[in-house]
C-alpha positions as CSV (number, residue, x, y, z in Angstrom):
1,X,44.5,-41.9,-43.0
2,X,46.7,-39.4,-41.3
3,X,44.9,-36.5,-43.4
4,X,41.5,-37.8,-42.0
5,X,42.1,-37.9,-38.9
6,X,43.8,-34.0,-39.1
7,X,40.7,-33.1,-41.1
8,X,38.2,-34.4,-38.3
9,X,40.4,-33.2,-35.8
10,X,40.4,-29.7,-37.9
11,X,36.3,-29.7,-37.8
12,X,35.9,-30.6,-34.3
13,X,38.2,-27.7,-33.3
14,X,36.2,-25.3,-35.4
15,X,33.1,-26.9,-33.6
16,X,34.4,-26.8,-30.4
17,X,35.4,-23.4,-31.0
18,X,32.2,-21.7,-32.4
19,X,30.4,-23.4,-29.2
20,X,32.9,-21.3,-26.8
21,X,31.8,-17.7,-28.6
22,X,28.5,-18.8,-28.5
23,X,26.8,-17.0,-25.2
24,X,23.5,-18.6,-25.6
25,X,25.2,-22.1,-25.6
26,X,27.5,-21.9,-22.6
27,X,26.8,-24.0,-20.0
28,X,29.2,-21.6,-18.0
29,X,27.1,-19.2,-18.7
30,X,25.2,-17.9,-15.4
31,X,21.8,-17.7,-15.6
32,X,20.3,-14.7,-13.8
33,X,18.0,-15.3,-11.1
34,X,14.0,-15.1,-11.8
35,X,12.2,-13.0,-10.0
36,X,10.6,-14.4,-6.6
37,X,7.5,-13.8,-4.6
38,X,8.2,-14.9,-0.9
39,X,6.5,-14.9,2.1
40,X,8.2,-13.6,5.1
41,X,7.4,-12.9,8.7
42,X,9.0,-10.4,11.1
43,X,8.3,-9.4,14.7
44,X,7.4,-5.4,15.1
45,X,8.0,-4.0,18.5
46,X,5.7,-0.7,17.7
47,X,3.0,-2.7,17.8
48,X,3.7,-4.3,21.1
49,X,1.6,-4.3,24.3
50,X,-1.6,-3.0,22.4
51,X,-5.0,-3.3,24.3
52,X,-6.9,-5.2,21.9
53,X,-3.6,-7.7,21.5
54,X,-3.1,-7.5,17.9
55,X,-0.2,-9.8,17.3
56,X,3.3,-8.6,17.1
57,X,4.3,-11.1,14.4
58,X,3.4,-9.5,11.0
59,X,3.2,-11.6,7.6
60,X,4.5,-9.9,4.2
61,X,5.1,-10.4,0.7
62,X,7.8,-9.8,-0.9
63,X,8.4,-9.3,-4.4
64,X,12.1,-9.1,-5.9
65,X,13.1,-9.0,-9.4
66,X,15.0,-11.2,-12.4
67,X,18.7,-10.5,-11.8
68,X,18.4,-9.9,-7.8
69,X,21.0,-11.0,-6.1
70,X,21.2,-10.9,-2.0
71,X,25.2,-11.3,-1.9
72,X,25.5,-9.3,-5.2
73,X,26.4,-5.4,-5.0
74,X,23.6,-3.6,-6.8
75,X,21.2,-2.0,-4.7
76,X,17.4,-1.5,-5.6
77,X,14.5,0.6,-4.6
78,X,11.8,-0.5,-2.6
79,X,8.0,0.1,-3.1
80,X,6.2,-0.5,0.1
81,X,2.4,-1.4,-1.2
82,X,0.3,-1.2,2.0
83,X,-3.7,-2.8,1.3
84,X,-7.5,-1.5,2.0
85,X,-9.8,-4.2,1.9
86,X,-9.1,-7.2,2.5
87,X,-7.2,-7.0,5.5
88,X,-4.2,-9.4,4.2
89,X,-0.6,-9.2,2.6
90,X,-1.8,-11.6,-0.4
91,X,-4.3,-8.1,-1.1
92,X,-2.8,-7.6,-4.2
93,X,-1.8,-10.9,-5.5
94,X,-4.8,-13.2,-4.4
95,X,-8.5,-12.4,-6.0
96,X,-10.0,-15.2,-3.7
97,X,-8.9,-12.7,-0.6
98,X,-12.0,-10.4,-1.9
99,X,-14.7,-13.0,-1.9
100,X,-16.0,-11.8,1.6
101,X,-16.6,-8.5,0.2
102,X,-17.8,-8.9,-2.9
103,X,-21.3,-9.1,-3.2
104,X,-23.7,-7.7,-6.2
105,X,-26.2,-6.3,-3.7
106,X,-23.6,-5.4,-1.6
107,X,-21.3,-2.0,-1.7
108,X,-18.2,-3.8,-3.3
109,X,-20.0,-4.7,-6.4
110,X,-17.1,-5.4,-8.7
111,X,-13.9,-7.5,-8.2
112,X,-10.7,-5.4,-8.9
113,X,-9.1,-6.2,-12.1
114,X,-6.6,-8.3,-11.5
115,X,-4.0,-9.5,-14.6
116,X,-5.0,-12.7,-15.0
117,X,-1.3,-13.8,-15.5
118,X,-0.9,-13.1,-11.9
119,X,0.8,-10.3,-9.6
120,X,4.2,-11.4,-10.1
121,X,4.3,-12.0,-13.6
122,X,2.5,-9.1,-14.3
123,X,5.3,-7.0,-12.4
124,X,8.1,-8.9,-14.3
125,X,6.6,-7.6,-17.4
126,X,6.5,-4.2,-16.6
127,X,9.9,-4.4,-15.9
128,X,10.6,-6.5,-19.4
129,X,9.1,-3.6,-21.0
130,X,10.5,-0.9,-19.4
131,X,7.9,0.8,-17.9
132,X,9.5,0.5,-14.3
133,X,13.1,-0.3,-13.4
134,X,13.7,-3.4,-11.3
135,X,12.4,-2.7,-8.0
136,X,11.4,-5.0,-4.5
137,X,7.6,-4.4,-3.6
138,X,6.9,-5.3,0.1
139,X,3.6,-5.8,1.0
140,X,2.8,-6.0,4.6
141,X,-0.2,-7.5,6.9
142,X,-1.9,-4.7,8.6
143,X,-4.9,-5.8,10.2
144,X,-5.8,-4.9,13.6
145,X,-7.8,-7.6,15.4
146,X,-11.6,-6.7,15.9
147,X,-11.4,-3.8,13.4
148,X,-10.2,-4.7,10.0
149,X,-9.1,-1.0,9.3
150,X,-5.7,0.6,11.2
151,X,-5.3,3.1,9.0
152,X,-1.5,3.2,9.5
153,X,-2.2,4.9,12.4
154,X,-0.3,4.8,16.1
155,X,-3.3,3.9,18.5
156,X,-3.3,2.6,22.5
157,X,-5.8,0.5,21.2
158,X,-4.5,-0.9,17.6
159,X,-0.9,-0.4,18.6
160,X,1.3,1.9,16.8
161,X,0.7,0.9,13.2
162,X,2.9,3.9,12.1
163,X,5.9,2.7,13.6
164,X,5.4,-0.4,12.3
165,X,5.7,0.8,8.7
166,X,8.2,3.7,8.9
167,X,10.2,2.7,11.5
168,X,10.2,-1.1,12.5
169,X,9.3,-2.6,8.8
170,X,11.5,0.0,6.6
171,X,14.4,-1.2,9.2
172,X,14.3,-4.8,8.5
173,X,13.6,-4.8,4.5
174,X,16.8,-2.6,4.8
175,X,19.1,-5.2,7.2
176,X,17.3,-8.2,4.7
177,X,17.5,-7.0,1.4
178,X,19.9,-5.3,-1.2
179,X,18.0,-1.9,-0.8
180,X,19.0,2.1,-1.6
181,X,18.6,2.6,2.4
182,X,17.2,6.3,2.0
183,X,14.3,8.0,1.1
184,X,15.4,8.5,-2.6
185,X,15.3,4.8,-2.7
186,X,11.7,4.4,-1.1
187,X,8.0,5.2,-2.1
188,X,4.5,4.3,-0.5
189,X,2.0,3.2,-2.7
190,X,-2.0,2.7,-1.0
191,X,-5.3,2.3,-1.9
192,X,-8.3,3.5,-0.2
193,X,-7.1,3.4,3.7
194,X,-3.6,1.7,2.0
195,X,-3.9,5.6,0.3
196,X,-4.8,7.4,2.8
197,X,-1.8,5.5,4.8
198,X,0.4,6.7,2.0
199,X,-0.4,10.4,2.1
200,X,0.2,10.4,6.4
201,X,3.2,8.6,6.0
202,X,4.8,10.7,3.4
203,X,3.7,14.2,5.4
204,X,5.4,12.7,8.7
205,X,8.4,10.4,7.6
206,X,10.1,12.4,4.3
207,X,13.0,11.2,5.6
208,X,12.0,7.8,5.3
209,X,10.0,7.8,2.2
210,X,10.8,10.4,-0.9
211,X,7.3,9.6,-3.0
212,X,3.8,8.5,-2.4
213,X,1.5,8.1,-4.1
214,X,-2.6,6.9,-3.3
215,X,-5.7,5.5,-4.6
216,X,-9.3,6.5,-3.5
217,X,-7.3,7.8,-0.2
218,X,-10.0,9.4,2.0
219,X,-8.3,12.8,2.5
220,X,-10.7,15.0,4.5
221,X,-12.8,14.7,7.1
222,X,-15.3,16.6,6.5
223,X,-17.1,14.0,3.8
224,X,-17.3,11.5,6.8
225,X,-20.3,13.6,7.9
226,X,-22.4,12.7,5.7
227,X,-22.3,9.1,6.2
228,X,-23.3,10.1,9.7
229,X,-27.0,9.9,9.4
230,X,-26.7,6.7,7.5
231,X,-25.1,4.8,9.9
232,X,-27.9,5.9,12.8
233,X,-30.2,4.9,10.6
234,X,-28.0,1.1,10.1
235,X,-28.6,0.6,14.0
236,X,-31.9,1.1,15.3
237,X,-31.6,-0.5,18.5
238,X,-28.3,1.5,19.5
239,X,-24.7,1.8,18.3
240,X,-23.6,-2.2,19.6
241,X,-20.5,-2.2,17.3
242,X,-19.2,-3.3,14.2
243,X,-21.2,-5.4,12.5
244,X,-20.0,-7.5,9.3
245,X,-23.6,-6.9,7.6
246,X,-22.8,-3.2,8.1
247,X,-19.8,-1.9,6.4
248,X,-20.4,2.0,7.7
249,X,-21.0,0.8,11.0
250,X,-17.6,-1.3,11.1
251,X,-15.5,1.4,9.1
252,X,-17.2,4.4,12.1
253,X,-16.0,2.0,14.7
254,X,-13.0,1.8,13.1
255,X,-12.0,5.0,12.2
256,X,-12.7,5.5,16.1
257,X,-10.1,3.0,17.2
258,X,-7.5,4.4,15.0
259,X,-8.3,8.6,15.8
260,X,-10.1,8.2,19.3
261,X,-9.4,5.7,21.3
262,X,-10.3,5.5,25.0
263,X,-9.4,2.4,27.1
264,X,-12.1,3.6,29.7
265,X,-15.1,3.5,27.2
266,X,-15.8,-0.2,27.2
267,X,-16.9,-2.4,25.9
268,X,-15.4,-0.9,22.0
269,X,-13.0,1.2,24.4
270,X,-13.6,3.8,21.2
271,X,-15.3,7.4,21.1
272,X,-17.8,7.9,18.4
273,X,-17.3,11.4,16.9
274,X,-21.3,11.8,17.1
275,X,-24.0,11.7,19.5
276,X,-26.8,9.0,19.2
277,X,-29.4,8.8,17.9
278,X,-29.4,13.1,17.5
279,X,-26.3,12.8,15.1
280,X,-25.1,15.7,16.9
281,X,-21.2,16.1,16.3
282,X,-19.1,15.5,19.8
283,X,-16.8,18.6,19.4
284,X,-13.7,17.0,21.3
285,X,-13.4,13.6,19.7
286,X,-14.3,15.5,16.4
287,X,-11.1,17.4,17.4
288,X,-9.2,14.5,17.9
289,X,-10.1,13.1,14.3
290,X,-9.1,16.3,12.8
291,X,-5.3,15.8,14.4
292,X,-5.5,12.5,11.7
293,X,-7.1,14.6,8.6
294,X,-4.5,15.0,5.7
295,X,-5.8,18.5,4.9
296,X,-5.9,19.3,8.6
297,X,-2.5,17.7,9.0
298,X,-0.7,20.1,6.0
299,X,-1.3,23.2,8.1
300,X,1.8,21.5,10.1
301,X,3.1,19.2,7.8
302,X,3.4,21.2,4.5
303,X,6.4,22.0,4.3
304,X,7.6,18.7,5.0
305,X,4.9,17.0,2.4
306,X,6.3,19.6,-0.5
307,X,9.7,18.2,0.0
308,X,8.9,14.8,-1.6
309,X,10.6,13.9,-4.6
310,X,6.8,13.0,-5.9
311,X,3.5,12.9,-4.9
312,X,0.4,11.1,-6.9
313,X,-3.2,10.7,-6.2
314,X,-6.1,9.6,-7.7
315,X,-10.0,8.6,-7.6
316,X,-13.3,7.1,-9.7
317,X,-15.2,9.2,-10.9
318,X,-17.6,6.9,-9.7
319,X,-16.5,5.5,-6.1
320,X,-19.3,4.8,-4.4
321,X,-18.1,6.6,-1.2
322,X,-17.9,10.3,-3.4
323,X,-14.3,10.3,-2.3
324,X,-13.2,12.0,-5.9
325,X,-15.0,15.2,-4.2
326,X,-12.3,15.0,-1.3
327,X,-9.9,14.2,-3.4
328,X,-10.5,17.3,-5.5
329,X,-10.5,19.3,-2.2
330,X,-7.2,18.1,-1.3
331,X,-5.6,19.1,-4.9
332,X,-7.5,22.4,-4.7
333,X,-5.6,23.2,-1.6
334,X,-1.8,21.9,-2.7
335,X,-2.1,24.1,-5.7
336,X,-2.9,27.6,-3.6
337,X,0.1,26.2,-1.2
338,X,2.5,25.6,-4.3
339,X,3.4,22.0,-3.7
340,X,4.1,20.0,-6.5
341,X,1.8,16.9,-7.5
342,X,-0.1,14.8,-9.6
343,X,-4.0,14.3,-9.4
344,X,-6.2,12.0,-11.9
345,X,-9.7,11.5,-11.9
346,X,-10.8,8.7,-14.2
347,X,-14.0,6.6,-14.8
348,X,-14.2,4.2,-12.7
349,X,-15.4,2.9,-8.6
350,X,-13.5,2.4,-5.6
351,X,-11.6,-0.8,-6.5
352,X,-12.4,-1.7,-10.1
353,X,-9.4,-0.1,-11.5
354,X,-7.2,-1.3,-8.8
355,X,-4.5,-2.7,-11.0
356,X,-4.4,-0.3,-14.0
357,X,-4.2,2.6,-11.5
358,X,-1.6,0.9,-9.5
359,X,0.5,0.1,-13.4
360,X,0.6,3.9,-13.3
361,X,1.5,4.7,-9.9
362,X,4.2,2.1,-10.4
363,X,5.5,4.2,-13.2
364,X,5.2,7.4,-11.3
365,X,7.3,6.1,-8.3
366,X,9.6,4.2,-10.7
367,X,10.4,7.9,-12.5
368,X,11.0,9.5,-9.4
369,X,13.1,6.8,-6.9
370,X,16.8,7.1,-7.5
């Protein structure tokens, strides 16, 4: 009896003890934490007392991966993914927010391919497979009431959508979140205006952001022109605004309230950069546009735009605003100045490739962050 009970007291030892070594088993163990996708809101003082009262109060989305810990020591990059169309934070993680602008007959004639396991598992797994190192993607609301587009620009009219991003929105994903609180530790990643937002911020804030990269960014000015005669020819009774049926319209108007804005033109309180119905170009709000062109801008931002740790960009071959043509200017010109980048064409429209373009900006950024 006595040797029984030894024996099963033997085994259950054994048992007891295999358990212990084995890690998987352990209800000690602790489990990391999953990755999360939150929504947060923050109030922006750069956009305060704007004329057109867009909202101080911004929405985002945050993204932050397996293994993040907000009272933990480890530190991560940042990735600060600023939207185009549609005018939301959920841009990049909810297809129904393109419904408005998708439309066969329309100019958006395709949605954007979006991973059908959804924005945050689709992240997770390019982390699982190594493509990027754990980072936190922060997606932020930029819409500016009445215009759609800001196009990260500071405007009396908009309010100063700059600031927001580089100076009020950098500062509290830094105070909130286990961040690398330098520019090593912080890229800008846009498409289409988002892109073009990328570009500006990186030439004006390198000491807040250390790589960009962009998507069908419109990059010169010049191009614009040539939508010119097409958006005359949209309005037959007079320029009366944007107009949701007429996407050039809205987008002139827009780029207007973003480069040249005047509080004493009412009732847009805007300055078109051409004469109607002649077409003829209005020399000094043309001006003023050009102080907001990227190509313009490198003749005094150069230097600071060739000290990035990385710069990307890319466009369809087959955008249906021709921007690849810009976008070839605009790597044309780094090359003869001697700054470092990265351009791809590739076959493809404005926003169709969205998320397999994105995979490899992702990568880029990844590479280059600390």
């Amino acid at each position: 009896m006595k040797t029984n009970i030894l024996i099963t007291g033997l085994l259950f030892f054994a048992i007891c003890l295999v358990s212990c070594n084995d890690d998987d088993d352990d209800p000690f163990d602790p489990i990391p934490p999953q990755s999360n996708l939150e929504h947060v809101q923050f109030t922006s003082q750069a956009l305060a007392n704007n004329a057109i009262g867009n909202p101080t109060l911004r929405d985002m989305m945050v993204y932050t991966p397996e293994g993040y810990d907000p009272d933990g020591e480890l530190e991560y990059p940042v990735v600060y993914l600023l939207h185009g169309l549609p005018f939301s934070d959920s841009t990049y993680i909810s297809i129904d927010k393109w419904d408005p602008w998708i439309d066969p007959n329309g100019v958006f004639k395709t949605y954007p391919d979006f991973p059908q396991e959804g924005f945050q598992e689709w992240v997770d797994n390019l982390i699982e497979t190594e493509r990027i190192d754990p980072l936190i993607i922060v997606m932020p609301d930029a819409e500016s009431a009445g215009f759609g587009f800001c196009f990260y620009t500071n405007s009396v009219l908009n309010g100063n959508f700059e600031d927001f991003i580089a100076n009020d929105l950098v500062n509290f994903v830094d105070d909130r979140y286990k961040t690398i609180a330098s520019n090593e530790g912080r890229a800008v990643i846009g498409h289409s205006q988002g892109g073009y937002g990328a570009i500006k911020l990186g030439m004006k804030h390198p000491d807040v952001f250390g790589v960009v990269a962009a998507h069908s960014p419109p990059l010169v000015f010049e191009g614009f022109k040539a939508f010119f005669p097409a958006i005359i020819a949209e309005n037959p009774d007079g320029m009366n605004g944007p107009d949701p049926a007429q996407f050039l319209t809205s987008s002139i108007y827009a780029f207007s309230a973003a480069w040249s804005p005047n509080l004493s033109n009412p009732p847009w309180m805007v300055d078109l950069p051409f004469e109607y119905p002649s077409g003829e170009i209005v020399e000094n709000t043309w001006l003023r546009w050009l102080e907001h062109d990227p190509l313009t801008m490198l003749g005094t931002y150069g230097m600071d735009f060739a000290s990035l740790n990385g710069i990307y960009f890319d466009a369809g071959l087959s955008d249906v605003f021709g921007f690849w043509q810009a976008t070839d200017i605009f790597d044309q010109v780094l090359n003869t100045q001697g700054i470092d980048h990265t351009y791809q064409t590739y076959d493809g429209d404005h926003f169709d490739k969205m998320f397999s373009r994105l995979e490899i900006s992702l990568i880029f950024c990844s590479e280059k962050m600390n």
